[in-house]
N, C-alpha and C positions, 0 to 999 in steps of 0.2 A: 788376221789369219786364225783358221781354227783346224788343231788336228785330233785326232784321234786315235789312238794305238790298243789294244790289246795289252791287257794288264804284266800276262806271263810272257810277252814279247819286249815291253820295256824294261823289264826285272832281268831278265837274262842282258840284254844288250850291254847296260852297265849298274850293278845292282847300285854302286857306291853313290849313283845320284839320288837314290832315293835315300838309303841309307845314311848317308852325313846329315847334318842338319845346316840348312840350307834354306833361302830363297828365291824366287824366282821373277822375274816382270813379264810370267804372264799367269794367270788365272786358273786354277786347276780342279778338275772332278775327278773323283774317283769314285767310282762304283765297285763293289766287290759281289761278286756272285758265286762262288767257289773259294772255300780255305779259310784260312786265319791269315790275320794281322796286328802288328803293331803301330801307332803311329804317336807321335809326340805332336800336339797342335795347340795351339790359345794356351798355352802355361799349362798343356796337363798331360796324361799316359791315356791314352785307352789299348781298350783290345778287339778286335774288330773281328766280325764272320760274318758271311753269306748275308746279302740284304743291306751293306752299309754302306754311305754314302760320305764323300769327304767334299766339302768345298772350300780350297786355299785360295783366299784374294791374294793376287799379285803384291809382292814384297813381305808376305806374309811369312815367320820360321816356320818350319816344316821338316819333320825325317817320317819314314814311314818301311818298313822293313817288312816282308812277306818272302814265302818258301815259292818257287819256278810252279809249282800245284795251284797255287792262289791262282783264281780269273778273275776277269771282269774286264773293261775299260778305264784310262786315263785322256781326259776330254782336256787341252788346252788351248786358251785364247788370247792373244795379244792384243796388248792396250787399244791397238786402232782398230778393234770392237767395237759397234756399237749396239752392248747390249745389255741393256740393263741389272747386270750382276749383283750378286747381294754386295756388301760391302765387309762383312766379320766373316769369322772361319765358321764352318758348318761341319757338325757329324750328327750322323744319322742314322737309328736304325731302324729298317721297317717291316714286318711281321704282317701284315695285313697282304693277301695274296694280290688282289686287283693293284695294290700301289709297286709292289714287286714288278709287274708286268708291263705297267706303263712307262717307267723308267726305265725299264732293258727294252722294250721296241722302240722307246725313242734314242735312243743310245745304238741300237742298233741300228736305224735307218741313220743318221748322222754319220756309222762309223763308213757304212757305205758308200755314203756322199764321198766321203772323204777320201776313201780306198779306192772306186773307181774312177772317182774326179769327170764324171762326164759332163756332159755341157752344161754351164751354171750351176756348177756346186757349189760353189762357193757362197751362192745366194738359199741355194737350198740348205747346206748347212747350215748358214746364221739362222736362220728361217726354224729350222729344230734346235739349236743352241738356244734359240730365244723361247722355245716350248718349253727348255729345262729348266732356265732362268724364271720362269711363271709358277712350272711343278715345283720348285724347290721349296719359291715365295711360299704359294699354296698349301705346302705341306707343313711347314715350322710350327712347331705347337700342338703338332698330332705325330708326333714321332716320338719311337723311344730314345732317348740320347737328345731330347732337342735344347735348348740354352739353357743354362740355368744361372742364377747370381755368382759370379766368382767369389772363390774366399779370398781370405786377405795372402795369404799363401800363393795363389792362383794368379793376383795380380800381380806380386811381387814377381812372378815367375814370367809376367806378362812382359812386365817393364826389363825384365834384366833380358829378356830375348828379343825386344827391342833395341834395346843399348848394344846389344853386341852384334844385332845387325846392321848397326851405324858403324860402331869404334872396330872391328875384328881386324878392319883391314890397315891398321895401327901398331896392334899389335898388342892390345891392354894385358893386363892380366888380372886377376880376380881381386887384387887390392881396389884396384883401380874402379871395377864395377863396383864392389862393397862398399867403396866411397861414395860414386855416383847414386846410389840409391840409399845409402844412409842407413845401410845395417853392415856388419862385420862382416868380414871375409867365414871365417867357420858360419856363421847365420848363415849365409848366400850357398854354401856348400851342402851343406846340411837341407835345407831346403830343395837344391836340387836335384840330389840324390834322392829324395822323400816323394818329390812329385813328377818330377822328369824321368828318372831314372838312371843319371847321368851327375859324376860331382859337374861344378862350375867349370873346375879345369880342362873337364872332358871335354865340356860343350864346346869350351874357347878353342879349343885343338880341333874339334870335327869342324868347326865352321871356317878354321884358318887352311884345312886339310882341302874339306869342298875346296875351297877358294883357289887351292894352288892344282887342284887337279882339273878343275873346269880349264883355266889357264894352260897348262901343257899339255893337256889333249885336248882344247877346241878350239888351240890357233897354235903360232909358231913364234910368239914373243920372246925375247931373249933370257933366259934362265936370270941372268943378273936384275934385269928389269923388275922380272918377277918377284924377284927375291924383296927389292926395294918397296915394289908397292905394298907388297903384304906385311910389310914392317919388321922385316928378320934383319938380322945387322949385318948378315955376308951372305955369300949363295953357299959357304961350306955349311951354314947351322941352318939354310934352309932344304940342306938335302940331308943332313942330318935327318931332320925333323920329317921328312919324306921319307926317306928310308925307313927309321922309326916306325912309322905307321901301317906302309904297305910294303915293306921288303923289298922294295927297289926304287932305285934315284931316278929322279926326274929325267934325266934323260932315256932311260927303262921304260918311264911310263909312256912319255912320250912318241918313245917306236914301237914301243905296243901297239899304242893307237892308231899310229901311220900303219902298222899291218892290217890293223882289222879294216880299213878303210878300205884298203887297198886289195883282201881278200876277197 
């Protein structure tokens, strides 16, 4: 499946999915044509404007934070794709006018396919998904922003946002990770804060937070359930810990979401 939305239409809907830092199982672009951004991607901070390009491989951490003004497109694909997609994250920026152009008319004939759904789109969209998946190959190595060696910092930053997209749902806390990777708790902190922009504890909290908002607004599992898998000891510290965050209990959030559905 491939969709397509409109960059200041999925920001509005629910900003907090981009905003937490987060994964996803499916594959994501983003193009920006209009505005500033932030995003946290591969162990590092950028800042993003007009001309920039993101690609998150499926399972890949991710937060990315923009004002309702920012445009562009958000392109996603699920696994039963078959399309040869890069495999590492990708940012991108690019100043050169003809490469600007080709990216946004293919972005724009796809979002088409996809918005009018007429007969065989679905084949015509893979069909320009796979023209983006060649432009991107094509382009690495003539962009500004394109790979560069990580530092030792970068990877450290790599691995601990790997680890806690394994363990989050456990419940670690930052001893835990500081162990797992073999530097002290303050080192791990300190480091986060310095390249993330975020201490450690932050991170652990935005990703337990995702996790429990995805949960009560994009099904109806039983608040205790939830509570257990996310690895909080009772469902009172895990509405605590809800409250906390966004000003209202789980149960709040969740007929929030059944209204807007329902609106």
């Amino acid at each position: 499946m491939i969709t397509s939305t409109l960059m200041s239409h999925a920001i509005r809907r629910s900003p907090w999915r981009f905003r937490l830092l987060h994964s996803s199982s499916a594959s994501r672009l983003i193009w920006i044509t209009h505005g500033q951004a932030r995003c946290l991607l591969n162990g590092r901070r950028y800042g993003l404007g007009p001309h920039s390009l993101l690609f998150i491989p499926a399972g890949e951490s991710f937060a990315f934070e923009a004002s309702l003004q920012t445009t562009g497109y958000l392109v996603e694909t699920s696994e039963e794709c078959e399309i040869d997609l890069p495999s590492r994250p990708i940012v991108m920026r690019f100043q050169e006018a003809r490469k600007q152009a080709d990216v946004t008319a293919l972005l724009d004939a796809l979002h088409k396919e996809t918005t009018l759904r007429s007969e065989n789109y679905l084949s015509a969209a893979s069909a320009y998904a796979t023209l983006l998946a060649v432009w991107i190959t094509r382009s690495l190595g003539t962009a500004l922003g394109a790979a560069t060696r990580p530092t030792a910092s970068q990877r450290l930053m790599q691995q601990f946002l790997r680890a806690l997209e394994q363990g989050y749902i456990e419940g670690y806390n930052v001893t835990h990770y500081a162990k797992h990777l073999d530097v002290t708790p303050s080192h791990l902190s300190r480091a986060c804060k310095t390249h993330l922009g975020r201490s450690a504890a932050e991170l652990i909290s935005e990703r337990a937070l995702y996790a429990a908002r995805q949960q009560l607004e994009g099904g109806n599992a039983p608040i205790k359930d939830i509570t257990s898998k996310l690895g909080f000891g009772s469902p009172a510290s895990f509405s605590r810990f809800v409250h906390n965050h966004t000003g209202h209990s789980p149960r709040e959030l969740r007929a929030q979401q059944v209204q807007k559905m329902s609106a």
